[in-house]
NUDO-107934 format. One record per residue (C-alpha): chain; residue in three letters; y, x, z; residue number from 1. Coordinates in Angstrom, 1 decimal, m for minus. Each point is the difference from the previous one (the first is absolute). Last residue first. Example, Ala and Ser with C-alpha at 12.3 -4.5 7.8 and 13.67 -1.06 7.14 Angstrom:
BEGIN
<site 'A', 'Ser', <m1.1, 13.7, 7.1>, 2>
<site 'A', 'Ala', <m3.4, m1.4, 0.7>, 1>
% end
This chain:
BEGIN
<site 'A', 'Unk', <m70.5, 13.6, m16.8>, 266>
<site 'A', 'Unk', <2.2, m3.4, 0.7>, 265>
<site 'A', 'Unk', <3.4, 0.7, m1.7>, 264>
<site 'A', 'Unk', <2.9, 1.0, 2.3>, 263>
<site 'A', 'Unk', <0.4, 3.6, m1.8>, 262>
<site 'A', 'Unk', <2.3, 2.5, 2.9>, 261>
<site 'A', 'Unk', <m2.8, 1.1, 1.3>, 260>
<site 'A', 'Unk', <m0.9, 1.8, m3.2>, 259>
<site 'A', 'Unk', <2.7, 1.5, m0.6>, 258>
<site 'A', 'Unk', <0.4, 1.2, 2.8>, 257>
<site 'A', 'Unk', <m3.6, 1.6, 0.0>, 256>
<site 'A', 'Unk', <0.6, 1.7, m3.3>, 255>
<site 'A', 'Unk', <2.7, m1.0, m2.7>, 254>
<site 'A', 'Unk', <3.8, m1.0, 0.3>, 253>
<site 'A', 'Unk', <1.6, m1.6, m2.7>, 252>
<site 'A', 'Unk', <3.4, m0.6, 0.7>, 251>
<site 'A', 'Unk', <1.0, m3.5, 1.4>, 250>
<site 'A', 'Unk', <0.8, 0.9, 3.2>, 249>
<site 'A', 'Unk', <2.5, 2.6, m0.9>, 248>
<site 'A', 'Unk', <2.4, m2.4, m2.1>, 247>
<site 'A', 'Unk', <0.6, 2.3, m3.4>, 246>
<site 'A', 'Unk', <m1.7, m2.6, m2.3>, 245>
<site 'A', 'Unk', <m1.8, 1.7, m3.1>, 244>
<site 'A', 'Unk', <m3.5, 0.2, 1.2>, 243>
<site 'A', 'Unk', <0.1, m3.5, 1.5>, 242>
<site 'A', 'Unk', <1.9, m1.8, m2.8>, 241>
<site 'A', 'Unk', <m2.6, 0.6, m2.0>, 240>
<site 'A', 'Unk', <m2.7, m0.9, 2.1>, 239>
<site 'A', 'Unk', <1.7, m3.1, 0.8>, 238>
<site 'A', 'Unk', <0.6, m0.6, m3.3>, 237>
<site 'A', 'Unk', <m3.8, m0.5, m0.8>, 236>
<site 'A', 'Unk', <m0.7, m1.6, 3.0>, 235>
<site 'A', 'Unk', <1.9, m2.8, m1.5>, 234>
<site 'A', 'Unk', <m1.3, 0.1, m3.1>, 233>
<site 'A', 'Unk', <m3.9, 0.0, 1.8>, 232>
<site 'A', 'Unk', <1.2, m2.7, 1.5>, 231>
<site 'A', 'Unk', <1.3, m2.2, m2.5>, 230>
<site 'A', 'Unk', <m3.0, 0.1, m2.1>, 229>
<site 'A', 'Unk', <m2.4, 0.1, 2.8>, 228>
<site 'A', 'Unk', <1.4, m3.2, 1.9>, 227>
<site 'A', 'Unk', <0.8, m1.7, m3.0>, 226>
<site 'A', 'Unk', <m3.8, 0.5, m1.4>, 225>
<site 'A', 'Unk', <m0.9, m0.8, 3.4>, 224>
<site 'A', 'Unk', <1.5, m3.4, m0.1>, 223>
<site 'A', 'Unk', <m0.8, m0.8, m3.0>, 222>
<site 'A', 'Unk', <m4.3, 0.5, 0.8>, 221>
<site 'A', 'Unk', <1.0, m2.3, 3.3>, 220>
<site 'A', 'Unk', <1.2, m2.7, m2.1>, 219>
<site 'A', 'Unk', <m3.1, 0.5, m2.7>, 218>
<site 'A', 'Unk', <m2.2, m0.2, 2.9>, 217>
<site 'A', 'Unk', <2.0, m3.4, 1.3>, 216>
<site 'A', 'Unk', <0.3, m1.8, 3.4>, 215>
<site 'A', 'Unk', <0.1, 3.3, 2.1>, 214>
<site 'A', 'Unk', <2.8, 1.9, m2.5>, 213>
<site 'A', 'Unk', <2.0, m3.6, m0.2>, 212>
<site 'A', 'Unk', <m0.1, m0.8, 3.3>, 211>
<site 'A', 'Unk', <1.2, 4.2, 0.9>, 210>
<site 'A', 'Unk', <2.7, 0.0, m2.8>, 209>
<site 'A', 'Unk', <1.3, m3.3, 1.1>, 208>
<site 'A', 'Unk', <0.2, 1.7, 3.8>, 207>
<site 'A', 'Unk', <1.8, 3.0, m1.3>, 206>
<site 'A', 'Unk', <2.7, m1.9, m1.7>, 205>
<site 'A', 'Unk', <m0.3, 0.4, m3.7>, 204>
<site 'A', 'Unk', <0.8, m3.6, m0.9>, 203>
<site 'A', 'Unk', <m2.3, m3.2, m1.0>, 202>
<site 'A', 'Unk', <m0.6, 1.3, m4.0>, 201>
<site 'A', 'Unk', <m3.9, m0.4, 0.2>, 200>
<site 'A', 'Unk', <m1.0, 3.5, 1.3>, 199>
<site 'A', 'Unk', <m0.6, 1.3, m3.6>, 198>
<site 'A', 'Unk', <3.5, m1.7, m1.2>, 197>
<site 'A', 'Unk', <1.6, 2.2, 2.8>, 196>
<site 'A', 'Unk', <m1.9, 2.9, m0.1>, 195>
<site 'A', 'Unk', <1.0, 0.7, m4.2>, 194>
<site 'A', 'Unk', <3.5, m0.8, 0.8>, 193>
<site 'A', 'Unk', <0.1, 2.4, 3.0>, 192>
<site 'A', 'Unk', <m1.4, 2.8, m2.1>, 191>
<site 'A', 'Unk', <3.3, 0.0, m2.8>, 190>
<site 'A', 'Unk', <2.1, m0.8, 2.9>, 189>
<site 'A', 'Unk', <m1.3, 3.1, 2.1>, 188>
<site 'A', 'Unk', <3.5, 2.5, m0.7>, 187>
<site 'A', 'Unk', <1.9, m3.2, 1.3>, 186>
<site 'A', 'Unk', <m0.7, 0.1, 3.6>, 185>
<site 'A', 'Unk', <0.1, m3.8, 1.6>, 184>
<site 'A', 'Unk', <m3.5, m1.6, 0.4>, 183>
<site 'A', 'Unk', <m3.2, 2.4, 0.4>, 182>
<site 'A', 'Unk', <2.1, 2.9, 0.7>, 181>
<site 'A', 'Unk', <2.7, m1.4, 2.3>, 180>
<site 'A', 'Unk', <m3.2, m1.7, 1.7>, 179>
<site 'A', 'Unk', <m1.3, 3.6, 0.3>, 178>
<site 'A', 'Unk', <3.1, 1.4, 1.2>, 177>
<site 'A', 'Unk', <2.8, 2.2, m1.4>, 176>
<site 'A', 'Unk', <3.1, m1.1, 1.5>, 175>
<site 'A', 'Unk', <2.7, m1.3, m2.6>, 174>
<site 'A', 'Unk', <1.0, 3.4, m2.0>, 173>
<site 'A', 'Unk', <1.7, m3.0, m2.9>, 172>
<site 'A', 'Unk', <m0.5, 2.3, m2.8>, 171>
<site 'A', 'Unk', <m3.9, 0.0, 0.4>, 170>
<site 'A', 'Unk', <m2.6, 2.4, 0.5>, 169>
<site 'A', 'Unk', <0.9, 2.5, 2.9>, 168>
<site 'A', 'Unk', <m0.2, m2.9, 2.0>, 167>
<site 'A', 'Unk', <1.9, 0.4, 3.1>, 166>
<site 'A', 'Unk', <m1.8, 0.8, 3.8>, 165>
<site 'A', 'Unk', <2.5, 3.5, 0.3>, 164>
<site 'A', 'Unk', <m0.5, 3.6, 0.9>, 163>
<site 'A', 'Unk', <m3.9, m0.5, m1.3>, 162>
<site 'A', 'Unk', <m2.9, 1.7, 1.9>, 161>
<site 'A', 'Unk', <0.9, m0.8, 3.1>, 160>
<site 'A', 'Unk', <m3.0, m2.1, 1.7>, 159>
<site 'A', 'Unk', <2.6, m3.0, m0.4>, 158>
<site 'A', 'Unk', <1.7, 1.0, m3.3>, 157>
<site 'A', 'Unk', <m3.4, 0.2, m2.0>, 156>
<site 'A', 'Unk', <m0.7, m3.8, 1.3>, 155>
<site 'A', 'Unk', <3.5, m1.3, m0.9>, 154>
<site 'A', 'Unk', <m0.1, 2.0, m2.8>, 153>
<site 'A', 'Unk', <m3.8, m0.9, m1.7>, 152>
<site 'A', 'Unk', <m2.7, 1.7, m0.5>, 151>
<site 'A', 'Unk', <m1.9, m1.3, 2.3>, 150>
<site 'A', 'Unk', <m1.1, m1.8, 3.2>, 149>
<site 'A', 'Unk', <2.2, m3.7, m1.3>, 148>
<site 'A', 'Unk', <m3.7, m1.6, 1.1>, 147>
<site 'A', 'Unk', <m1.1, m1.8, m3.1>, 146>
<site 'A', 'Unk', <1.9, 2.0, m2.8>, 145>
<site 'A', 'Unk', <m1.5, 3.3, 1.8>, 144>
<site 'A', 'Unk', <m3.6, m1.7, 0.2>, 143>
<site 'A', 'Unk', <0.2, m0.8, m4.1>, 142>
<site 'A', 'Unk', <0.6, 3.9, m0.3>, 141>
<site 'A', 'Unk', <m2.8, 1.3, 2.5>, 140>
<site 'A', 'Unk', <m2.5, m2.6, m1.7>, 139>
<site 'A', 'Unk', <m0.8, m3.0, 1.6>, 138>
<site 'A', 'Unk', <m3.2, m1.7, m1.4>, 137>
<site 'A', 'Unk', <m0.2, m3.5, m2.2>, 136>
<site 'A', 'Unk', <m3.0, m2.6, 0.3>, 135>
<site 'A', 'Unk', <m2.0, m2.0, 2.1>, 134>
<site 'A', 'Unk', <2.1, m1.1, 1.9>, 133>
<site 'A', 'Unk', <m0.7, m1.3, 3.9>, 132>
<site 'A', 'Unk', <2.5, 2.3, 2.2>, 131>
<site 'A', 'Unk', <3.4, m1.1, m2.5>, 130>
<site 'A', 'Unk', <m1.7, m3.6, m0.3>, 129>
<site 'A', 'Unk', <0.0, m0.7, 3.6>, 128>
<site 'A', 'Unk', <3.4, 2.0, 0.7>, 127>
<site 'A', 'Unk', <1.7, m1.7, m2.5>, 126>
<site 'A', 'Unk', <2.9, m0.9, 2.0>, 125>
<site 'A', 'Unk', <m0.6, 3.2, 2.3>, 124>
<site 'A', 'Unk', <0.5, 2.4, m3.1>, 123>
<site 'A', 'Unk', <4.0, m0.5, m0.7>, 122>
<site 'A', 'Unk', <0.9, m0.1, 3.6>, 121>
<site 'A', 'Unk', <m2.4, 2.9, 0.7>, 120>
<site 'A', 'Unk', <1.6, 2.6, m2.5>, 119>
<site 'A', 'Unk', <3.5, m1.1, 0.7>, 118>
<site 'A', 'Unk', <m0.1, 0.1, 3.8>, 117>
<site 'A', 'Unk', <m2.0, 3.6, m0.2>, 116>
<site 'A', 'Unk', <1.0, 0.4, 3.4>, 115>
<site 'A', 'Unk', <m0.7, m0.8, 3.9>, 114>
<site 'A', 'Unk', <m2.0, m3.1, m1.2>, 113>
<site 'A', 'Unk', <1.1, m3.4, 1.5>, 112>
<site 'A', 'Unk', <m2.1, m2.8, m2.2>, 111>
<site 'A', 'Unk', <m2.3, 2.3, m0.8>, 110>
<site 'A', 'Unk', <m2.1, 0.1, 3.6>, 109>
<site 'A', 'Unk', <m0.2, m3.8, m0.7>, 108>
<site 'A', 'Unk', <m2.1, 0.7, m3.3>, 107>
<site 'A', 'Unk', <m2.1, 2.3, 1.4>, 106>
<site 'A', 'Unk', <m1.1, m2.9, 2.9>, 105>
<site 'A', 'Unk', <m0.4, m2.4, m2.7>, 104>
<site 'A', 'Unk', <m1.9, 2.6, m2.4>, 103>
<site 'A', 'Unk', <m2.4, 0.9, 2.6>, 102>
<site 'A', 'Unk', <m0.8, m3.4, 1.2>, 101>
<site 'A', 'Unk', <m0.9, m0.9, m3.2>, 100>
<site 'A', 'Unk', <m2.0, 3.0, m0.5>, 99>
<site 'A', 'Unk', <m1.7, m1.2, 3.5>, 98>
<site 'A', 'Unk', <m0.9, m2.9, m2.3>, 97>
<site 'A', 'Unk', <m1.3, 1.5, m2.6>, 96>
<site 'A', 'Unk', <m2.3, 2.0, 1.9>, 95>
<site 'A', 'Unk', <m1.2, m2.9, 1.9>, 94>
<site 'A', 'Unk', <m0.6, m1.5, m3.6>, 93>
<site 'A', 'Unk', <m1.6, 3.2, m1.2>, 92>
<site 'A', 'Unk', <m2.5, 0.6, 2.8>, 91>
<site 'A', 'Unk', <m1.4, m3.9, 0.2>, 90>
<site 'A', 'Unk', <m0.4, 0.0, m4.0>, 89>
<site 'A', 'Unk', <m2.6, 3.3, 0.7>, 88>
<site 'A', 'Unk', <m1.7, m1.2, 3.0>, 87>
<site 'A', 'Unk', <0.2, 2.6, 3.3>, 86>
<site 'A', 'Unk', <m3.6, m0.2, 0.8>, 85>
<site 'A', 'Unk', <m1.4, m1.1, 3.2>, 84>
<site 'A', 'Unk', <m1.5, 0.9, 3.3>, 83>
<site 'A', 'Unk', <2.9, m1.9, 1.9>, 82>
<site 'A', 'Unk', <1.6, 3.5, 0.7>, 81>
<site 'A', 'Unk', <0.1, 0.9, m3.4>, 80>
<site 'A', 'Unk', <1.8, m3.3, m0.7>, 79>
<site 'A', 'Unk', <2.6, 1.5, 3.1>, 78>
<site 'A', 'Unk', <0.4, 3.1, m1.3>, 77>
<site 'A', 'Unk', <0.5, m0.7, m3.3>, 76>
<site 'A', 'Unk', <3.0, m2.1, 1.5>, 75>
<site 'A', 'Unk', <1.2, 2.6, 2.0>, 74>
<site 'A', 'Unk', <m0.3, 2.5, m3.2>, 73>
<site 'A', 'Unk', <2.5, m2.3, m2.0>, 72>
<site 'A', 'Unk', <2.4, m0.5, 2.6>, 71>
<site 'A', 'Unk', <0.1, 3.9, 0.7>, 70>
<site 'A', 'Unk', <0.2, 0.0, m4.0>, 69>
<site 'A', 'Unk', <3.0, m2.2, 0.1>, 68>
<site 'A', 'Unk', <1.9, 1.3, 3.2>, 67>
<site 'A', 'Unk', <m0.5, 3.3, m1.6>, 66>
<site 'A', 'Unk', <1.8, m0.8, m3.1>, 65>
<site 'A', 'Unk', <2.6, m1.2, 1.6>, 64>
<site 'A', 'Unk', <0.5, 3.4, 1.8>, 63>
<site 'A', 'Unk', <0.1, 1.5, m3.2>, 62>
<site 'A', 'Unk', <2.9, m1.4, m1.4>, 61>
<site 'A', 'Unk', <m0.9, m1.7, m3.4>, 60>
<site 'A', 'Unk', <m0.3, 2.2, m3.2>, 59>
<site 'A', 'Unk', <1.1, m2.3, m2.9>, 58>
<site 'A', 'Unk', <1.2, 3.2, m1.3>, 57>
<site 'A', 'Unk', <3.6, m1.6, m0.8>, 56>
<site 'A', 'Unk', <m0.1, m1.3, 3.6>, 55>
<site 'A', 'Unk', <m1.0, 3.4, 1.7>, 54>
<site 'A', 'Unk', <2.6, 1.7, m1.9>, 53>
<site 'A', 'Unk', <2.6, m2.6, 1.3>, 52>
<site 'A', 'Unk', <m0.6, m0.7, 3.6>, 51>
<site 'A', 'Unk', <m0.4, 3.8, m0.2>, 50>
<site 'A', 'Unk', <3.0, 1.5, m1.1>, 49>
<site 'A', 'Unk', <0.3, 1.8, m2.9>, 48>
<site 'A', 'Unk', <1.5, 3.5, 0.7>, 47>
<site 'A', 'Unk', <m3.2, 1.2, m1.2>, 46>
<site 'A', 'Unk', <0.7, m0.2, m3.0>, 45>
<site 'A', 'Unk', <m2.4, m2.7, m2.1>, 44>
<site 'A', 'Unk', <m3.7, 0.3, m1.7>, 43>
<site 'A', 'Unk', <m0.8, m3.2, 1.2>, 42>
<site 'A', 'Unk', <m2.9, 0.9, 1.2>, 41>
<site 'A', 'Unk', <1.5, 3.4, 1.3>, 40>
<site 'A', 'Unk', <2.5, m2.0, 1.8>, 39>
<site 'A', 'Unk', <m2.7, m2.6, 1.5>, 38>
<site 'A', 'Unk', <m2.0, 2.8, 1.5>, 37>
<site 'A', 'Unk', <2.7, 2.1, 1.5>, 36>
<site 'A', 'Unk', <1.2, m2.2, 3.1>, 35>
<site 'A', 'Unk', <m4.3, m0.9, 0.8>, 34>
<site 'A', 'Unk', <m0.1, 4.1, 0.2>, 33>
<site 'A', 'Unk', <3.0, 0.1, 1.5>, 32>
<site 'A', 'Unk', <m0.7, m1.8, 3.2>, 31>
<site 'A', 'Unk', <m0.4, m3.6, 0.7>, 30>
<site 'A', 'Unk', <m3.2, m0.9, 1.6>, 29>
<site 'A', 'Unk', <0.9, 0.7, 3.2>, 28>
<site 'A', 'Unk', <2.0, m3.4, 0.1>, 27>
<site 'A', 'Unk', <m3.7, m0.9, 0.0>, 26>
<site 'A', 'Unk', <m0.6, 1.3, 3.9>, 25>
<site 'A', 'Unk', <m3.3, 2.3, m0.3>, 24>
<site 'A', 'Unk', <m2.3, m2.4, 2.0>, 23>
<site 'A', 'Unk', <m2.9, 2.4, m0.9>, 22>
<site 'A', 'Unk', <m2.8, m2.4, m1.1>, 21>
<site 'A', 'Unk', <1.7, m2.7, m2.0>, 20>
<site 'A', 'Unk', <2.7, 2.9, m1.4>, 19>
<site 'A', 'Unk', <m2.8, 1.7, m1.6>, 18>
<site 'A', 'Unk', <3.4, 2.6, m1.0>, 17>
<site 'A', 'Unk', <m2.6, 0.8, m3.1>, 16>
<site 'A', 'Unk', <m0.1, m3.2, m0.5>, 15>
<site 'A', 'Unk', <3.2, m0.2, m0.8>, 14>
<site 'A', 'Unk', <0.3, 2.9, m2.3>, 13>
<site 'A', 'Unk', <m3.4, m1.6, m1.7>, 12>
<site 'A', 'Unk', <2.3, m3.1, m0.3>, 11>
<site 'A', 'Unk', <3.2, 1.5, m1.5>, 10>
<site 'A', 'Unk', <m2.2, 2.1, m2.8>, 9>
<site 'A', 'Unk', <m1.8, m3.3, m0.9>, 8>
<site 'A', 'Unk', <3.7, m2.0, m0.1>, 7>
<site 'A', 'Unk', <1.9, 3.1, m2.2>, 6>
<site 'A', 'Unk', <m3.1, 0.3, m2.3>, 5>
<site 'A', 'Unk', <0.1, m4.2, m0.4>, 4>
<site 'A', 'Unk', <3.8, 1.0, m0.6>, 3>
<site 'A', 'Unk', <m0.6, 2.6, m2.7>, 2>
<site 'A', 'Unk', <m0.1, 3.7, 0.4>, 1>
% end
C-alpha cells in the first residue's frame, strides 16, 4: 500500500463515518484503525508513534481530512444549488487551497508531538517536498533507521528484550541507537562512507539523511542500501545472540505469546 492507497482508503473510512450528516464529533475519528494505517504503510513496529508514522506515510490526521472534503462537498453543494456545474479548474484550485489549509494546520499539530521528536524534527523541514516526491518508498529496514523502532539496544532494552541499550558492534558499547548507527558505530564504516558521498558529504544526522533522500533518487536509493545492509547484519546477531543468551525474556518462545509479543504491523 502506497500513500495515495493510504489517502483513498482514509477517505472512504471517512465517509463512511458521513460525518456531515450524522454530527459524529471528529475527535471520533481517531481510533485504531486510523492509529494502524500509517504503521503498516510505513511498514514500521507498532511502537511507532503516530505523529510520526502518520508523517512518514504522508497520511494526514483524519479529522483534517474531513474538514476538507466537508468543505469540498459544501461547495458542490452550493454550485449545484445554483443549477450549475462544478467546473473542472474551479474544483482543483478550491481543492488546493483547503490542502493548504491542511498542511498549515498539520504542520502546527507537529510542532508539540507527544513522541517521535526525532523522526518529526528531521521530516517537518521538508515536509512539502517529503509529502510531494515522486520517488523513493519506506521499506521496514529504512523505517527502523528513520524512527529508532528497531533493532537497535536502546529500543531492544526498552520493551526488554536486551539486558542492556549498548552496541553489541563496537569496542566503545556506546548506546546502540539509530543515529549511533548511521554516525558513530564502527562495524558500518565501510557502508557509511559509501552513504555519505551519495548524500552529498553534509553529515549523517538524521535530518541530512532525510533532505538528501527527498531531494535526490539516487540519495534515497543509498540510503536504503545502508539501511538493509546494516540492518539485516544487525538482526542477524540479534538472532544469534537470542537463542544463546540465558536472560528469560529473550528466549524464543513460539505460539500465541509469541506472537503477541512481535510489535511489527500484521
Amino acid at each position: 500500500m502506497d500513500e495515495k492507497d493510504t489517502h483513498r482508503k482514509a477517505k472512504h473510512c471517512i465517509l463512511g463515518l458521513d460525518l456531515t450528516r450524522n454530527k459524529v464529533p471528529l475527535t471520533d475519528v481517531k481510533g485504531r484503525p486510523q492509529r494502524l494505517l500509517p504503521v503498516w504503510v510505513i511498514r514500521g513496529y507498532r511502537t511507532i508513534s503516530f505523529e510520526a508514522a502518520s508523517l512518514l506515510a504522508g497520511c494526514p490526521p483524519w479529522d483534517l481530512e474531513a474538514k476538507t472534503l466537508a468543505s469540498l462537498y459544501q461547495c458542490n453543494k452550493e454550485v449545484r444549488g445554483r443549477g450549475e456545474l462544478p467546473m473542472p479548474q474551479e474544483y482543483a484550485r478550491h481543492r488546493s487551497q483547503l490542502r493548504g489549509v491542511l498542511l498549515v494546520e498539520w504542520r502546527e499539530r507537529l510542532d508539540n508531538p507527544s513522541a517521535g521528536h526525532a523522526t518529526i524534527a528531521a521530516v517537518r523541514p521538508v515536509m512539502e517536498d517529503w509529502l510531494g516526491r515522486q520517488h523513493g518508498v519506506l521499506t521496514f529496514r529504512l523505517t527502523q533507521i528513520l524512527t529508532g523502532h528497531g533493532c537497535f539496544g536502546r529500543y531492544l532494552h526498552r520493551i526488554g528484550r536486551e539486558q542492556s541499550p549498548d552496541c553489541h558492534h563496537c569496542e566503545d558499547r556506546l548506546e546502540d541507537t539509530a543515529q549511533h548507527t548511521l554516525e558513530e558505530c564502527q562495524a558500518w564504516a565501510e557502508q557509511r562512507r559509501t552513504l555519505d558521498a551519495a548524500v552529498g558529504g553534509g553529515g549523517l544526522s538524521l535530518p541530512n539523511i532525510v533532505q538528501a533522500m527527498v531531494g535526490s533518487e539516487t540519495a534515497w536509493s543509498a540510503a536504503a542500501s545502508f539501511c538493509e545492509e546494516v540492518m539485516s547484519a544487525k538482526e542477524a546477531a540479534e538472532r544469534v545472540r537470542e537463542i544463546s543468551m540465558v536472560y528469560p525474556s529473550r528466549r524464543r518462545r513460539s505460539g500465541r505469546r509469541r506472537a503477541n509479543d512481535d510489535l511489527r504491523p500484521p
